[in-house]
Structures are given as structure tokens and as C-alpha cells.
N, C-alpha and C positions, 0 to 999 in steps of 0.2 A: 434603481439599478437595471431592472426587465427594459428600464426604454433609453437605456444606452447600450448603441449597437455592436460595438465595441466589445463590451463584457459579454454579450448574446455569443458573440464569436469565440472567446475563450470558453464560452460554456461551452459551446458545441463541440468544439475542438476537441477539451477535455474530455467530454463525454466520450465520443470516437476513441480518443486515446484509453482510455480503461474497458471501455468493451475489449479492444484488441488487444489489451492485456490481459483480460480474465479469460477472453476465449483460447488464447493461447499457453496460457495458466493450464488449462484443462487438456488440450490437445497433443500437448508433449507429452505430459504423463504417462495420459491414457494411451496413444501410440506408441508409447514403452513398454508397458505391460500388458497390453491385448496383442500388440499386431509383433513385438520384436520380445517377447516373453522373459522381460527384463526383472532380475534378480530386485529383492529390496534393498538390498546395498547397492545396485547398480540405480534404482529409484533415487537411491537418496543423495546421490553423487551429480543425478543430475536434476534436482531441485538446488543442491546445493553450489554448481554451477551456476546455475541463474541470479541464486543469492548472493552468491561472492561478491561480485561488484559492490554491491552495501555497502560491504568491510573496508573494499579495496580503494574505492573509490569517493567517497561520500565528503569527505573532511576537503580533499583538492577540489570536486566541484565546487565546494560551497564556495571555496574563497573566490574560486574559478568563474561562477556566475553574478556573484557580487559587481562583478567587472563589468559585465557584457548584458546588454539590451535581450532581456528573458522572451521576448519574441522570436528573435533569431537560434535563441538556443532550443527550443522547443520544435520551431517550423525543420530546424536540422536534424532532431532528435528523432523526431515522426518520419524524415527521408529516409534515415538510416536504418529503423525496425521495418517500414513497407517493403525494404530491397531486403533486410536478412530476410523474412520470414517469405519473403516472393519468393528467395531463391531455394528455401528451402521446401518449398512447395513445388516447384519444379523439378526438385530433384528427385522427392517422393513420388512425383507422377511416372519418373522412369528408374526407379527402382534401386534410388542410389542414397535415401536418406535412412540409414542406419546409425547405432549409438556413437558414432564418433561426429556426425555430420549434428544431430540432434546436440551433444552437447558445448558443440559451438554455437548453434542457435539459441541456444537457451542463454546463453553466455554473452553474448552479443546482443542483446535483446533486455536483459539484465542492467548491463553498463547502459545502455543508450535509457532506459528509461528510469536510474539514478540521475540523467541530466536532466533529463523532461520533468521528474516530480520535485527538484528542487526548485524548478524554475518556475514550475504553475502556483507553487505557494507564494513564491516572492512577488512572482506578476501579480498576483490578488494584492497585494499590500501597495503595492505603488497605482492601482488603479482604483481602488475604492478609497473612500473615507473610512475614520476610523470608526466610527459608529454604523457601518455596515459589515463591520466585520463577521458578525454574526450568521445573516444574513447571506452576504456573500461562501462564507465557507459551508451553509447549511445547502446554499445550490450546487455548488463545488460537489458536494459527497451526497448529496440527492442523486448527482449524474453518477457518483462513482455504485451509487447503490440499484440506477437501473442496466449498472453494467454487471453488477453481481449478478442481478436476478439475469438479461440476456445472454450474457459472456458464458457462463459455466455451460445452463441448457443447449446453448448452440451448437458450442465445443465437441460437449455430450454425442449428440445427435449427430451432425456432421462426420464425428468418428463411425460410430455403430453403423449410421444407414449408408454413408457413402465411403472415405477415407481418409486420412489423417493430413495428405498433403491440399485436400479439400479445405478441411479447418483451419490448416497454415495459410492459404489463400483468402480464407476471409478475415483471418486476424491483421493482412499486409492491406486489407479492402479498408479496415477501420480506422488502422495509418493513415493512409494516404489522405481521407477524411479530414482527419485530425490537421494534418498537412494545411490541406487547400481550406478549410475555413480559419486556422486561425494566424494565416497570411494573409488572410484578407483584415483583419484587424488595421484601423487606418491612419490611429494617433501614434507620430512618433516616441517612442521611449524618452524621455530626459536620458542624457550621459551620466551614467551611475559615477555617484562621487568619486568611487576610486579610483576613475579615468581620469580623475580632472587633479592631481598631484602624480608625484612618481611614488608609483607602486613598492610596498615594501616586500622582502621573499615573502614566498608563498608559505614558507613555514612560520614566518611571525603571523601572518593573517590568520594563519589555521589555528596557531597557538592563542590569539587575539578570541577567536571564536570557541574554544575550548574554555576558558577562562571567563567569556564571559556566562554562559551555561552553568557552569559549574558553582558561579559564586551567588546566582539566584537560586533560592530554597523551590520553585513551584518548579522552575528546569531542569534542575537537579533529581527532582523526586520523578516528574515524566519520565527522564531520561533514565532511571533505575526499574520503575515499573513498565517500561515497554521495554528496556531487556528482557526481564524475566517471563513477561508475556510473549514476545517475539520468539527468544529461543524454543518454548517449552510448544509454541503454536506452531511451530516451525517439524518438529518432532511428531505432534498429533499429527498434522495434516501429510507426511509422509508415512504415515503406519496408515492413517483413517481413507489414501490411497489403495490401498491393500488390503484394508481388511472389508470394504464395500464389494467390491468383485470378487475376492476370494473366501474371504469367511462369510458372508450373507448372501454370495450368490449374485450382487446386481446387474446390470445389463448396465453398458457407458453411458444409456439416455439415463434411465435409473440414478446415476451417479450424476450427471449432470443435473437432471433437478432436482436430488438431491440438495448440491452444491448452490443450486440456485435461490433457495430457499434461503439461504442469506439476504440477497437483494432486498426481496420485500420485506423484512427487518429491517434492515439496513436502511430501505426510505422512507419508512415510521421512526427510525432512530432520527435521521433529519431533518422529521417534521418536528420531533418531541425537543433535538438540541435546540430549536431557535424560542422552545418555549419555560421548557422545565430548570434550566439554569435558573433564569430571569425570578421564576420564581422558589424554588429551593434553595438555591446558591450552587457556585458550579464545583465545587467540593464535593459536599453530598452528592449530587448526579453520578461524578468521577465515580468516588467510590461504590454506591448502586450498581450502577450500570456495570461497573468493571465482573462486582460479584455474582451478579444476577446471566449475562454475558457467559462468561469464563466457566461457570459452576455447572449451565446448561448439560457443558459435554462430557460431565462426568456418565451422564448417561447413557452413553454411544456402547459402551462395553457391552452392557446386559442386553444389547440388542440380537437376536438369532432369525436368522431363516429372511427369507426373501419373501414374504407376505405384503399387504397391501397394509397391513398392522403397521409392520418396520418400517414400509417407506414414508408411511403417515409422521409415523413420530419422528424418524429424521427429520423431516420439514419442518414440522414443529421446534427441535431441538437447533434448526439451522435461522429460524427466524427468531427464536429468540435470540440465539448467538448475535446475528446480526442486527439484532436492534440496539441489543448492548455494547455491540464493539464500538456502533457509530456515532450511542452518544458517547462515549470516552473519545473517538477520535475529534468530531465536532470541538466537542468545549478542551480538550488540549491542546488543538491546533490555536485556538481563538485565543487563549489566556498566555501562550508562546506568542502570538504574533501583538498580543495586547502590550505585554513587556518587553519588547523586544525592538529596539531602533530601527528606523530605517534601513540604513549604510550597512546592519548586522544581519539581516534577514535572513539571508542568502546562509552565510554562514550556521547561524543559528540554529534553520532546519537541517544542515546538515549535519551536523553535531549529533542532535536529535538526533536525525536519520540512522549515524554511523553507531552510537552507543545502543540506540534501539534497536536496529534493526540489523547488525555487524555481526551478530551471536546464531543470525536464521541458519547461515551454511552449516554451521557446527551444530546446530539444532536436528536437520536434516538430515545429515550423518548419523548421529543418535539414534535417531528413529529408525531407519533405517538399520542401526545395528541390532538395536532392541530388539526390533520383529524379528529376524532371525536368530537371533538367541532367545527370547522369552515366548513369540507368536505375537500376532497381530494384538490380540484382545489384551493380553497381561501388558504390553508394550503401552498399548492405548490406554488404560488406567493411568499409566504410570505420567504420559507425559498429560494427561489432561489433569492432573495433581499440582503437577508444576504451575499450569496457567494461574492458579488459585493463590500465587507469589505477586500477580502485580494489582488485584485488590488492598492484600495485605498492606504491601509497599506504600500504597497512597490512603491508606486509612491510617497508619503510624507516621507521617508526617505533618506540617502544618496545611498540605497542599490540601488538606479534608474540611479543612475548617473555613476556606475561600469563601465569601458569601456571595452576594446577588450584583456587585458591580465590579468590573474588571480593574486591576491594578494599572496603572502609570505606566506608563515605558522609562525603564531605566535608562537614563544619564550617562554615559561614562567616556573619561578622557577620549575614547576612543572615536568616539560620536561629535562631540562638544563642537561647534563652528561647522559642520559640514553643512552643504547645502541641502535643499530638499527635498530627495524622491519621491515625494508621494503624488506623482504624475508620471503618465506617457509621453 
């Protein structure tokens, strides 16, 4: 795979593209609540901004990219977040990016990169073989994991020592990255199947990709356990915004590496997915990791005072976190693309996407309301309890008992005679 230049280009690309998501992850927030002294309900409205598109969006792209050469939807996706977040960098340099201007950023930023991640799962499928799949998505989220670790610290930093439309400036720099290397990728796409008949509405496609999720037991149970983990993570992370600088005192670098302390979990988690499946079976990892993961941040509560103690064990509690998110994410992305047809791909992760991840804004909202009625810390309890729902979830189904080789791709009318995407 490393010495095809091609896939080197979608790594880079990706990579760019998730630093400039994580650093700008961290750079709205934090320029809401340090510099424009934004309410937690004002917080959570505009995480949950950003998350909307998920809900709103997610089931139409699928069917939406199925269509269309995942090149072109990507290289447009990256034009479009270097211009929002350029201009909102711009604006904050002369004193006009306040909460209305922010949560169209957030919002627009949101949407565009529901097209870009549906599209970079689908591009890996039609450019590797199927027994690289492992491999491929373990590089895949290696890059997303050394954008955990640079994304947040940067963000961080960039706020505290200089300014926030500083940050948005280098989040539209990691775009444009993104942009120009993975247009340079040089093998043409094949015409995805569903160019080559007349298309049927876009609400039988979407209901097509509904149905088929639904009626396989292993996508059915992701698709239930990363609701309950999405929403309830959705909830932590807008209270765990508020209670770092307000109840522990942090500085924005503090929080940022904080926040970064994910990363490097995160690319031990995807050195461990290309190995620990293969030998446990990818059930038990699920389940593991999800508990081990999830369980970490019960601990963030009893945290007090802004000592060199605290920030230790944040990190600590952030690398674990992230090593465990990333092997659930690794081996669920892998055993979805394993059973999952060609021609449905597109769809598929979006499904996924829109069940799992469709629940964040309303998550956000929560949190948000919580802390201001309970405080940050009783708030935080409460939604890092919920997380402890999508362990649960995949240990009570058969998705726990998967062993050490990947299942078949499912067959279905819907597939049967099409041609063969698995090329550029």
C-alpha cells in the first residue's frame, strides 16, 4: 500500500483534513468561552450547530456520493471549509466574528465535512483490496490520531498566546492541504454503478441503505451502540468544555493538551487494531476497548484544583480514552466495510453515520442544560454514565462473539449483476 502513490496522497490529504478539523474543534469553543464569555447553553448550541448536519444531512449524502467519483467530492469539500474558516478569520482579525458569525462557521464547517468523511471511507474501499482493509483503515485513523494529538494542542495555544481568528487561519491552512494533495491523486475513479442506469429517487436509495443496515445483526448493533456512545460523548464533551477552565482553573494551552492527550492513545489504539483483532477476535476487542475507553472518564469528576497532579491524570485519562475509542473505531469501520457491497458503501457509512452520530446535537444541548442546572461536575457524572451504554450494547448482542476472521459481504438484490468498483 506505502508504495502506491496514490493512496500516499489520500493519506496526506486526510491527515490535513482532520488536523483542521480538530484544531478548529478546539478554536470555536474556546473563543466562545474565553474571549466572547459565552453561556453553557450558548456552548451547547453552538456544538450543536456544528453537529446538526449529521442528523440533517447524512442519509442524502450517502445516497448522494454513491453517485459521484469520491475524489471530486472531497477536493470540493476541503475548497469549501478553507473559504468558511478563511473568512472567518478575517473577520475576527477586524472585529466582526461574534456568536452569530461563529455559529454559521461551525455550521458550515459541519455540513461540508459530513461530505468529505463519507467520501474518504468509500474512496478506501474502492482503492484497496479487500484484505488490506485492515491495514488501510489502521493508516486512515493513525493520521486521524496524529491530528488528535496536533489539532487540540495547537488550537489550545494559538487561542491563549495569540487569537482565535489566528486558529481559524490555520485550521483553512490544513484545508487547503488537504485540497492540493489529494488532487493530485492521478488514477481516474471508475463511473460508480449508479451512473451507469437511471437513477431511482433518492428516497428509495436512502430507504435501500436503511434496510440494508438494519437487517444485518453486526450493523445494527454498531449502529445502536455508537448512538448511545455519540449522544452521551456529545453531552461529556460540552459540560468537560466548562468544567476544565471554570471548575479546575485551566489555561486554553492546559485544555488543549489536555485534549490532546487523546492523540497518542489514539495511535497506539491503531497500532494495537491491525493486531489484537487478528488475534482475540474482533468482538472481544469491541467490547474491551469500548469498556476500558468509555469507563476511563468516569473519573474526570473527582478531579479538583489546577495542580500539575490534575493535569497529569487528565492525560492519562485522555490516552486511555483514546486508545480505546480507536480500537472500536478501527475494527467497526473494518467489519461495516467487510460486509458491506461495493455499490452500498457510500450509503452504509452513512446510515451509520446518521443513527450514530444524528443524536450529538441533542447531546450538546443536554450538556449544556445540565451544567446550568446541576454545575459542571454533577452534570459530568451524569453524562460519562451514559457512555457506559454502548459497551453494554455490543456485549448483549452476537456482535461480541465475532471471532478472528472477517464475515463475507452481503449479497443482496440490490447489488447482484452490478459492475465493479473496486478501482479508480
Amino acid at each position: 500500500m506505502w508504495r502506491d502513490g496514490d493512496f500516499r496522497r489520500l493519506w496526506v490529504g486526510q491527515t490535513a483534513s482532520q488536523l483542521g478539523e480538530h484544531t478548529a474543534l478546539v478554536v470555536l469553543p474556546l473563543f466562545a468561552v474565553l474571549t466572547l464569555d459565552a453561556s453553557a447553553t450558548q456552548l451547547g448550541v453552538l456544538r450543536a450547530l456544528g453537529q446538526a448536519p449529521i442528523l440533517l444531512l447524512s442519509l442524502f449524502v450517502g445516497a448522494w456520493v454513491d453517485r459521484w467519483r469520491t475524489r471530486a467530492v472531497m477536493v470540493l469539500t476541503d475548497a469549501g471549509r478553507t473559504l468558511a474558516l478563511g473568512a472567518a478569520a478575517v473577520a475576527g482579525l477586524f472585529g466582526f466574528l461574534g456568536l452569530p458569525a461563529l455559529f454559521m462557521t461551525a455550521f458550515a464547517v459541519g455540513a461540508l465535512s459530513v461530505f468529505f468523511d463519507v467520501a474518504y471511507q468509500t474512496s478506501l474501499v474502492r482503492l484497496v483490496q479487500r484484505d488490506q482493509l485492515v491495514r488501510g483503515n489502521s493508516a486512515l485513523e493513525g493520521s486521524r490520531s496524529a491530528a488528535q494529538i496536533g489539532g487540540p494542542a495547537l488550537g489550545g495555544a494559538l487561542v491563549s498566546l495569540l487569537s482565535a481568528p489566528i486558529g481559524a487561519a490555520s485550521s483553512a491552512l490544513f484545508f487547503a492541504l488537504s485540497f492540493l494533495s489529494i488532487r493530485r491523486i492521478r488514477r481516474v475513479e471508475s463511473t460508480p454503478p449508479e451512473r451507469l442506469e437511471r437513477p431511482p429517487l433518492v428516497w428509495r436509495r436512502i430507504h435501500e441503505g436503511l434496510r440494508f443496515v438494519v437487517s444485518d445483526t453486526s450493523l445494527r448493533t454498531v449502529c445502536l451502540a455508537s448512538a448511545a456512545f455519540q449522544f452521551s460523548f456529545a453531552a461529556v464533551i460540552t459540560v468537560y468544555l466548562l468544567f476544565l477552565p471554570r471548575e479546575l482553573h485551566l489555561s486554553g494551552t492546559a485544555v488543549g493538551l489536555a485534549l490532546a492527550a487523546t492523540g497518542p492513545g489514539a495511535l497506539l489504539g491503531s497500532v494495537l487494531a491491525a493486531r489484537l483483532p487478528n488475534r482475540f477476535g474482533y468482538g472481544p476487542v469491541l467490547v474491551a476497548a469500548a469498556a476500558l475507553g468509555d469507563g476511563v472518564f468516569l473519573c474526570v469528576p473527582a478531579l479538583h484544583g489546577s495542580s500539575a497532579v490534575t493535569v497529569t491524570v487528565l492525560l492519562a485519562i485522555n490516552f486511555v480514552f483514546g486508545a480505546g475509542g480507536q480500537l472500536v473505531n478501527v475494527a467497526a469501520m473494518t467489519v461495516r466495510q467487510s460486509v458491506t457491497p461495493d455499490a452500498m458503501q457510500g450509503r452504509a457509512a452513512a446510515t451509520i453515520t446518521f443513527v450514530g452520530m444524528g443524536l450529538s446535537p441533542l447531546g450538546s444541548l443536554l450538556g449544556g442544560f445540565l451544567a446550568e442546572e446541576w454545575g459542571p461536575r454533577t452534570s459530568l457524572m451524569a453524562a460519562a454514565s451514559g457512555m457506559m451504554l454502548s459497551p453494554l450494547v455490543m456485549a448483549m448482542s452476537p456482535l461480541a462473539r465475532l471471532g478472528r476472521t472477517l464475515p463475507a459481504a452481503v449479497e443482496t438484490p440490490l447489488t447482484v449483476g452490478r459492475p465493479d468498483t473496486n478501482s479508480w
